[in-house]
ZADREN-358022 format. One record per atom (N, C-alpha, C, O): x, y, z; residue in one letter; atom name. Coordinates in Angstrom, 1 decimal. Layout:
<xx:X	yy:Y	zz:Z	r:A	a:CA>;
...
END
This chain:
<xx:104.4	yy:89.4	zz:190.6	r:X	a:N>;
<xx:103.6	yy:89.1	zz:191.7	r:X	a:CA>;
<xx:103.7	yy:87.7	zz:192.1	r:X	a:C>;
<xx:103.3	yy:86.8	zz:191.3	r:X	a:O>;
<xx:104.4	yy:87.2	zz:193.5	r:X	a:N>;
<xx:103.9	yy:85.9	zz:194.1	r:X	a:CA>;
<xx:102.6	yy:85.7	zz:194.3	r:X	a:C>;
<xx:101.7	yy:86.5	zz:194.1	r:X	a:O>;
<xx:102.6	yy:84.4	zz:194.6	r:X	a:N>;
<xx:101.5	yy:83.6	zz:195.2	r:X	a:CA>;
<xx:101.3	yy:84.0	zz:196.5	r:X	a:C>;
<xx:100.2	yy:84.0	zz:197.0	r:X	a:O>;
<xx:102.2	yy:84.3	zz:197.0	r:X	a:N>;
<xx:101.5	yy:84.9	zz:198.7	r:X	a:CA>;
<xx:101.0	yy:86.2	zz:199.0	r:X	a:C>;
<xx:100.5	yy:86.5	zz:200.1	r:X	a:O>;
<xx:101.2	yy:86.9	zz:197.7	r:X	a:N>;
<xx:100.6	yy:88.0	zz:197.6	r:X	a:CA>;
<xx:99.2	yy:88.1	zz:197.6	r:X	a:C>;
<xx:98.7	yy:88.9	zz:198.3	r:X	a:O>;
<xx:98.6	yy:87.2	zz:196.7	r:X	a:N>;
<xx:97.4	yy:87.4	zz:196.5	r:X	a:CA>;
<xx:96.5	yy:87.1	zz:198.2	r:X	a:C>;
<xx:96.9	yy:86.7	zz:199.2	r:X	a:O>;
<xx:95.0	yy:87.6	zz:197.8	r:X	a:N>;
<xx:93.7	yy:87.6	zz:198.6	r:X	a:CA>;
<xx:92.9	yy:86.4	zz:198.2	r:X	a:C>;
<xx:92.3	yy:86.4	zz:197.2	r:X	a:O>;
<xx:92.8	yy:85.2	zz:199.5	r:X	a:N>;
<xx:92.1	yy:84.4	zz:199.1	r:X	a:CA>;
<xx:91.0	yy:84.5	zz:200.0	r:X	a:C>;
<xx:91.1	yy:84.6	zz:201.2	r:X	a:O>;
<xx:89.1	yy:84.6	zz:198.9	r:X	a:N>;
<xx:88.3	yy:84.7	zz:200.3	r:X	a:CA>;
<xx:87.4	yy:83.6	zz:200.5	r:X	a:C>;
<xx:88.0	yy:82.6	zz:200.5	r:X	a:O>;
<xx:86.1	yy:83.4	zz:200.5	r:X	a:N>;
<xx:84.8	yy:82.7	zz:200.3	r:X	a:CA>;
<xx:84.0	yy:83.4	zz:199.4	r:X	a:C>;
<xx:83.8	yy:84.6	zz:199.5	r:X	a:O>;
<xx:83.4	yy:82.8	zz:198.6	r:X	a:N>;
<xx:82.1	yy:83.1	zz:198.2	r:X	a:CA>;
<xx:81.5	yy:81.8	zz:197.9	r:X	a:C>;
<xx:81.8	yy:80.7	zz:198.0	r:X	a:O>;
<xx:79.6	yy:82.9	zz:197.1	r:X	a:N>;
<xx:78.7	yy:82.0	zz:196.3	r:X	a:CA>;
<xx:78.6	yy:82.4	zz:194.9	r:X	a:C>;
<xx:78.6	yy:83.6	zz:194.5	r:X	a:O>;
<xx:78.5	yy:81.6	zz:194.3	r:X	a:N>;
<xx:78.8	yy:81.9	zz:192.9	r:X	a:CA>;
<xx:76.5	yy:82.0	zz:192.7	r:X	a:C>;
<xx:75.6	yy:81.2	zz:192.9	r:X	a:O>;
<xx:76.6	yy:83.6	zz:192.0	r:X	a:N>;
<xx:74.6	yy:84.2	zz:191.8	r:X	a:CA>;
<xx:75.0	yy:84.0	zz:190.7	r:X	a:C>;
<xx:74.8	yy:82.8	zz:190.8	r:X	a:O>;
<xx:75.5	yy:84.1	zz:189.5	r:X	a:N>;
<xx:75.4	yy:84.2	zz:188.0	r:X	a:CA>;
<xx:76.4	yy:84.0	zz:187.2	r:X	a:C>;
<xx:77.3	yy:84.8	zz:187.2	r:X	a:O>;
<xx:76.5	yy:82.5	zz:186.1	r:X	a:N>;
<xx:77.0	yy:82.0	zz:185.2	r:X	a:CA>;
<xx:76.7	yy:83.0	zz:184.0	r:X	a:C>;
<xx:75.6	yy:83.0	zz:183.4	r:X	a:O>;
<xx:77.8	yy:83.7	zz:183.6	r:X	a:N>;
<xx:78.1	yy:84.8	zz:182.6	r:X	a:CA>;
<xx:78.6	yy:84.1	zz:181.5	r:X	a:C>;
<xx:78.7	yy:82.8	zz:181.3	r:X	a:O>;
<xx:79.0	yy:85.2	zz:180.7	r:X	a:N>;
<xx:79.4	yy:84.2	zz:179.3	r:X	a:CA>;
<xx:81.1	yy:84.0	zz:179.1	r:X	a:C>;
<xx:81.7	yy:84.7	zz:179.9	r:X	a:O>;
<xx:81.6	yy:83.5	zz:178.5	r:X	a:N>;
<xx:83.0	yy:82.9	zz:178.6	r:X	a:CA>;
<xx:83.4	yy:82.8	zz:179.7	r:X	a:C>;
<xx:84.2	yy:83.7	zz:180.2	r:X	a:O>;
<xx:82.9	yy:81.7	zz:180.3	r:X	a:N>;
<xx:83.2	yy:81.1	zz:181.8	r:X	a:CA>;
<xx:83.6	yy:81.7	zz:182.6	r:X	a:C>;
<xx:84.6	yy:81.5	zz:183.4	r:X	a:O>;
<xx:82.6	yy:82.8	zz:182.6	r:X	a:N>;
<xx:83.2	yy:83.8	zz:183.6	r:X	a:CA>;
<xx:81.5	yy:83.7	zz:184.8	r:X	a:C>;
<xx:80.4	yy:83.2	zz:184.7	r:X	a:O>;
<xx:82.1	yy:84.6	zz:185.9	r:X	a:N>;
<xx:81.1	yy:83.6	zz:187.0	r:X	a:CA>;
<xx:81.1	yy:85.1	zz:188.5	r:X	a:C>;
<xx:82.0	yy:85.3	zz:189.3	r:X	a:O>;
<xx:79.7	yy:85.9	zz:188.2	r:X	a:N>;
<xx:79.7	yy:86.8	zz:189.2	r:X	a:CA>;
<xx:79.2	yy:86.1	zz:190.8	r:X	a:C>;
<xx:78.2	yy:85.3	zz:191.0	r:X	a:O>;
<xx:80.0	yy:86.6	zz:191.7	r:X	a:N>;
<xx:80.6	yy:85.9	zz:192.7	r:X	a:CA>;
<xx:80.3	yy:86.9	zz:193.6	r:X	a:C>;
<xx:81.1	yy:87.9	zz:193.6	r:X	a:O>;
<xx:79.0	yy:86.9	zz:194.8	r:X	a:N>;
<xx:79.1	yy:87.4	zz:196.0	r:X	a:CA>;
<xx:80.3	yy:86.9	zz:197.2	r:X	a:C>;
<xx:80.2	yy:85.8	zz:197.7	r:X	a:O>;
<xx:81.3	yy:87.8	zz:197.5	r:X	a:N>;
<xx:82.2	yy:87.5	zz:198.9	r:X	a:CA>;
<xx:81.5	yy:87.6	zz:199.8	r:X	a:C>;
<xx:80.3	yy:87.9	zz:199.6	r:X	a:O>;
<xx:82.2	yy:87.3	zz:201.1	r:X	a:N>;
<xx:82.1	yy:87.4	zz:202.8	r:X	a:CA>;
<xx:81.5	yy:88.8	zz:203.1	r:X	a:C>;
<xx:80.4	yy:88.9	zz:203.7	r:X	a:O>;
<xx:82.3	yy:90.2	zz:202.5	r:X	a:N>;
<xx:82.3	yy:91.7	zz:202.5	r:X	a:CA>;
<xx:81.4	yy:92.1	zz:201.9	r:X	a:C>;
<xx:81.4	yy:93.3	zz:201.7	r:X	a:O>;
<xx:80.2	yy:91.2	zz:201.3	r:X	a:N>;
<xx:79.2	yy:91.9	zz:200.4	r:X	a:CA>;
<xx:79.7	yy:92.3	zz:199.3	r:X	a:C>;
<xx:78.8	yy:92.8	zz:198.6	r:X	a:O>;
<xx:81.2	yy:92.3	zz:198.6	r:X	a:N>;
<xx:81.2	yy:92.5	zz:197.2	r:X	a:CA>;
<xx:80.9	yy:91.6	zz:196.3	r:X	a:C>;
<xx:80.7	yy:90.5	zz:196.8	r:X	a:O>;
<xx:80.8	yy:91.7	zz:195.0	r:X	a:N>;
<xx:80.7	yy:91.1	zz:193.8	r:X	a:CA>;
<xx:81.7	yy:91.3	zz:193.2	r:X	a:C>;
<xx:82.2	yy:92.4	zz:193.2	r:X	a:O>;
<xx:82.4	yy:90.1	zz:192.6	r:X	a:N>;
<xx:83.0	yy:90.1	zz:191.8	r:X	a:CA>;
<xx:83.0	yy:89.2	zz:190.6	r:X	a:C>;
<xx:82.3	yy:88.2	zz:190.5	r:X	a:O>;
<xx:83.9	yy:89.6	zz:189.6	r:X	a:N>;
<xx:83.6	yy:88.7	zz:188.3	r:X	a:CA>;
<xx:84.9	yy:88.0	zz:188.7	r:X	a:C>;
<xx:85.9	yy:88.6	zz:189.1	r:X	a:O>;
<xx:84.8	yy:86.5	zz:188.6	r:X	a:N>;
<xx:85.9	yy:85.2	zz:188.5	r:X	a:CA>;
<xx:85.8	yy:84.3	zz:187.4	r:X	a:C>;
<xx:84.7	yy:83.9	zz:186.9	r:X	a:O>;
<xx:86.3	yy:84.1	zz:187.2	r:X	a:N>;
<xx:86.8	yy:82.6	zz:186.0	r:X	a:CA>;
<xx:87.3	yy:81.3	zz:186.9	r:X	a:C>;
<xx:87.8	yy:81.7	zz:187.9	r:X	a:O>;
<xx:87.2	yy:79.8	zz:186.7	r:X	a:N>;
<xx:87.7	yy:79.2	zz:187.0	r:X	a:CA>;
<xx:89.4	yy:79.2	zz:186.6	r:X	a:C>;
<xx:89.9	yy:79.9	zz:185.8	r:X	a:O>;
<xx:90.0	yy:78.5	zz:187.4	r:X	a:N>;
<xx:91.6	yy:78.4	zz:187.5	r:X	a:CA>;
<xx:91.8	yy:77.2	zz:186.5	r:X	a:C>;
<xx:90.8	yy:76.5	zz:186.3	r:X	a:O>;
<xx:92.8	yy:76.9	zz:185.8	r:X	a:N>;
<xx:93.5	yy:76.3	zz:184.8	r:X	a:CA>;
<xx:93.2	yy:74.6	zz:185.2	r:X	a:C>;
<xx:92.9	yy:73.7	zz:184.4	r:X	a:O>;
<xx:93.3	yy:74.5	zz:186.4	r:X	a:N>;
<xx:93.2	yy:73.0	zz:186.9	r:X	a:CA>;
<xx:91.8	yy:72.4	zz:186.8	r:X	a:C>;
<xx:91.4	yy:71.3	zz:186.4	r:X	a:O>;
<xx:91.0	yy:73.5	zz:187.3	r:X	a:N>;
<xx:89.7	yy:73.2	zz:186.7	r:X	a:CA>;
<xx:88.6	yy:73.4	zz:185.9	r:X	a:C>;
<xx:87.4	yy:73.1	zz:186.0	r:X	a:O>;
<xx:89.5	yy:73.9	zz:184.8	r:X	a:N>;
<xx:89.3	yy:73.6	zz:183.9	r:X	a:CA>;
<xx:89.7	yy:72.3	zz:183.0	r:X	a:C>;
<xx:89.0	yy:71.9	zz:182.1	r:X	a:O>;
<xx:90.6	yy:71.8	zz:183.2	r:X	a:N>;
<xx:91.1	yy:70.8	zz:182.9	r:X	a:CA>;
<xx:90.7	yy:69.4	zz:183.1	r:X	a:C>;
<xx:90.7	yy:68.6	zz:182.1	r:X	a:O>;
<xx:90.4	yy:69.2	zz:184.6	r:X	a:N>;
<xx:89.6	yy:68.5	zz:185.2	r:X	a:CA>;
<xx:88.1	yy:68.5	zz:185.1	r:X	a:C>;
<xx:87.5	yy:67.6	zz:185.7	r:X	a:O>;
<xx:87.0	yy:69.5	zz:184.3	r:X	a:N>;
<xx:85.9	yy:69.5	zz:183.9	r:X	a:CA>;
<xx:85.0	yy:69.9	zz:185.4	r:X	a:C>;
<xx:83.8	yy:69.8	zz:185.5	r:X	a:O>;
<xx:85.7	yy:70.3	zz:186.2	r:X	a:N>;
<xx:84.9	yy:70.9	zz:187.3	r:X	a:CA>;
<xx:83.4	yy:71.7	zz:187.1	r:X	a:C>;
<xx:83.3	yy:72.8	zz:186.6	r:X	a:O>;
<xx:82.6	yy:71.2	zz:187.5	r:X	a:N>;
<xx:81.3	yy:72.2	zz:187.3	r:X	a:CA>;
<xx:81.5	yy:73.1	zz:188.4	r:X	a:C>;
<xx:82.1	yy:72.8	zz:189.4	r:X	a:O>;
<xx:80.7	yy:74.6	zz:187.9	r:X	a:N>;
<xx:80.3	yy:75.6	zz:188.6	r:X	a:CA>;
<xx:78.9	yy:76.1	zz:188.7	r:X	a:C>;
<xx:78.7	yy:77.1	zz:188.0	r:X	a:O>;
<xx:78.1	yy:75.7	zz:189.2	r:X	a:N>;
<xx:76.9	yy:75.9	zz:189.2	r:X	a:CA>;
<xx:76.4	yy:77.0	zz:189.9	r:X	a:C>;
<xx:76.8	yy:77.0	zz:191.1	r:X	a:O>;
<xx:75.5	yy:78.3	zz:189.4	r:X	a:N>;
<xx:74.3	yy:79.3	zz:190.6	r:X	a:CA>;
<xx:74.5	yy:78.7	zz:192.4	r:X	a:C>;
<xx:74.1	yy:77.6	zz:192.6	r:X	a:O>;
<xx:74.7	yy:79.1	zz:193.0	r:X	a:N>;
<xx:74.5	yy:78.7	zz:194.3	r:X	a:CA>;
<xx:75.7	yy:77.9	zz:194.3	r:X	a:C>;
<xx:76.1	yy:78.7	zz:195.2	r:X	a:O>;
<xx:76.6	yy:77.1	zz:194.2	r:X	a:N>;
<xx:78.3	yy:76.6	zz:194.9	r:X	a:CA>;
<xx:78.6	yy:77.4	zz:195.7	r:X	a:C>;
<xx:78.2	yy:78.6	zz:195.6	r:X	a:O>;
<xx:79.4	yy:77.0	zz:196.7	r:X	a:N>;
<xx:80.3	yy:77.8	zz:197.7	r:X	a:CA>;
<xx:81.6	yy:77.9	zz:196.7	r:X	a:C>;
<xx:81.9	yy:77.1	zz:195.8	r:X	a:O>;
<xx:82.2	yy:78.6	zz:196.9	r:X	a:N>;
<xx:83.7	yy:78.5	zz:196.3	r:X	a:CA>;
<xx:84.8	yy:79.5	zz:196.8	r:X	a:C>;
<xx:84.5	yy:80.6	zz:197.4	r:X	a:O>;
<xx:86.0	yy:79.0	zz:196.4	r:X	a:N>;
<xx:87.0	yy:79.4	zz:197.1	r:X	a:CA>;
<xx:87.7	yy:80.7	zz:195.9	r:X	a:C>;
<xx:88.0	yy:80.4	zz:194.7	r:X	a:O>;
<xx:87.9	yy:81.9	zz:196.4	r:X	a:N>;
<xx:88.2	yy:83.2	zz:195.3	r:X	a:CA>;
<xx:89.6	yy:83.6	zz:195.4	r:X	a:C>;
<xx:89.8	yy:83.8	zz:196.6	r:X	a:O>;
<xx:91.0	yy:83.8	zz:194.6	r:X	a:N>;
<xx:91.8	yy:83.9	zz:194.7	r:X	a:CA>;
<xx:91.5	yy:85.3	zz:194.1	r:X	a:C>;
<xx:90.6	yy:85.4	zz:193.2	r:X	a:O>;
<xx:92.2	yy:86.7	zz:194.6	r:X	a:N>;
<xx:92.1	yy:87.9	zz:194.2	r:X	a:CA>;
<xx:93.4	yy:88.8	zz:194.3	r:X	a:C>;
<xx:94.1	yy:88.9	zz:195.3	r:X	a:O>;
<xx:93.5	yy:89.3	zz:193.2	r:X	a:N>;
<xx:95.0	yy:90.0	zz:193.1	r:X	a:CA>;
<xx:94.6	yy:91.6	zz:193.7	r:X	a:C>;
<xx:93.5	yy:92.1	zz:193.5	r:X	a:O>;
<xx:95.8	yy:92.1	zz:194.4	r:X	a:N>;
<xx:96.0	yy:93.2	zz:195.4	r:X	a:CA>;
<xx:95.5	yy:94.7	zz:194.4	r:X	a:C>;
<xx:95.0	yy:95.8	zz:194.7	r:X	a:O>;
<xx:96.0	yy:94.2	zz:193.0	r:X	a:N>;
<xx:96.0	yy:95.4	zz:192.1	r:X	a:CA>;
<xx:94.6	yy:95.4	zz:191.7	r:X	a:C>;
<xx:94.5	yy:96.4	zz:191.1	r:X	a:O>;
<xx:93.4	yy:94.8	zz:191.5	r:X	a:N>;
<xx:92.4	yy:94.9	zz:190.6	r:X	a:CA>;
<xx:91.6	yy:93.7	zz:192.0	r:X	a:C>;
<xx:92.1	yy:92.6	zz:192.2	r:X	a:O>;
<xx:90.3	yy:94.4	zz:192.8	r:X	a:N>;
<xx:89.8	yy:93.7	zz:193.8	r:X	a:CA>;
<xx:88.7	yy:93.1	zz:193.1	r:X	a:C>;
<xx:88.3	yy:92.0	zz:193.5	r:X	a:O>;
<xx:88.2	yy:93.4	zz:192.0	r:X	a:N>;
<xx:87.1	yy:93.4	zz:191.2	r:X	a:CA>;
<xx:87.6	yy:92.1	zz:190.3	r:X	a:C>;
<xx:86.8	yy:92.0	zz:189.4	r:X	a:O>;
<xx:88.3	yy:91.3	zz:190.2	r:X	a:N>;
<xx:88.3	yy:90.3	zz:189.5	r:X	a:CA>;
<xx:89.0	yy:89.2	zz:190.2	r:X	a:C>;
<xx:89.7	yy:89.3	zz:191.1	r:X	a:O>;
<xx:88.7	yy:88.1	zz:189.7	r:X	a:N>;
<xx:89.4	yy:87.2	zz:190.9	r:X	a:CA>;
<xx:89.3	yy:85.3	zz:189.9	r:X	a:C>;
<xx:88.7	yy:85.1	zz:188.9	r:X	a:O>;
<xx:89.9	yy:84.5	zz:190.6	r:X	a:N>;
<xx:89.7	yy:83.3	zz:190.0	r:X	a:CA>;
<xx:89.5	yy:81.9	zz:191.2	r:X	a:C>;
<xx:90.1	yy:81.6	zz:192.2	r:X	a:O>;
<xx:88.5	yy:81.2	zz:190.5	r:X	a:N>;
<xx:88.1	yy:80.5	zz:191.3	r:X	a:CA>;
<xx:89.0	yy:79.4	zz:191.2	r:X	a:C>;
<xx:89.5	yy:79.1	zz:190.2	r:X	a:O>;
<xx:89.2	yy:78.7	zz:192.4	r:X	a:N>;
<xx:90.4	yy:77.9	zz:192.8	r:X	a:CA>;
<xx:89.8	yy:76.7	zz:193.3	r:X	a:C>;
<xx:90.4	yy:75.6	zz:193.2	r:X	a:O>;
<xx:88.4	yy:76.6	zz:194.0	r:X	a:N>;
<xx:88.2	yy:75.5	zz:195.0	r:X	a:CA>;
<xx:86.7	yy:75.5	zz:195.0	r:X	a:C>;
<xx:86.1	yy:76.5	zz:195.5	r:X	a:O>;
<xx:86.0	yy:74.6	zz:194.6	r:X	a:N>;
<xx:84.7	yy:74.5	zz:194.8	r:X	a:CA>;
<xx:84.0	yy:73.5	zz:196.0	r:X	a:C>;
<xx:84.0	yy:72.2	zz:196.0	r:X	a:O>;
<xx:83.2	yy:74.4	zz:197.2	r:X	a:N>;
<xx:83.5	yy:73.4	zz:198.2	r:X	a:CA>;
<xx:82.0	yy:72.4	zz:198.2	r:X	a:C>;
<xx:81.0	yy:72.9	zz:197.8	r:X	a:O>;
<xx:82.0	yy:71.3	zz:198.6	r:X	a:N>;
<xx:80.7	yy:70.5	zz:198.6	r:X	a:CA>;
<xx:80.1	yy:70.6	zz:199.7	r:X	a:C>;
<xx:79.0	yy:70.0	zz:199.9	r:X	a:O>;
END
């Protein structure tokens, strides 16, 4: 799978789960469970209850996705 494949949408991040994982209201009213992306993790990015953030989501599984961009 490329990178251009994937679904990138908007959300808000309702609920910090356990091993950095982070249930995530979209645009469409779904939930999904996301993880932060490798960079930010690296960088120490916080993700706090309520952030806007940016969801990268693969075509095969809509239900999981990784967060890429946390907006201010």
């Amino acid at each position: 799978m490329s990178k251009e494949e994937s679904i990138e949408v908007q959300g808000v991040v309702k609920k910090a789960l356990s091993n950095a994982k982070f249930s995530v209201d979209i645009q469409d009213g779904h939930t999904v469970i996301a993880y932060p992306a490798g960079k930010m993790r690296k960088f120490f990015i916080k993700i706090l209850p309520g952030d806007r953030v940016t969801v990268v989501l693969s075509p095969y599984d809509l239900g999981k996705g990784r967060i890429t961009f946390r907006h201010k």
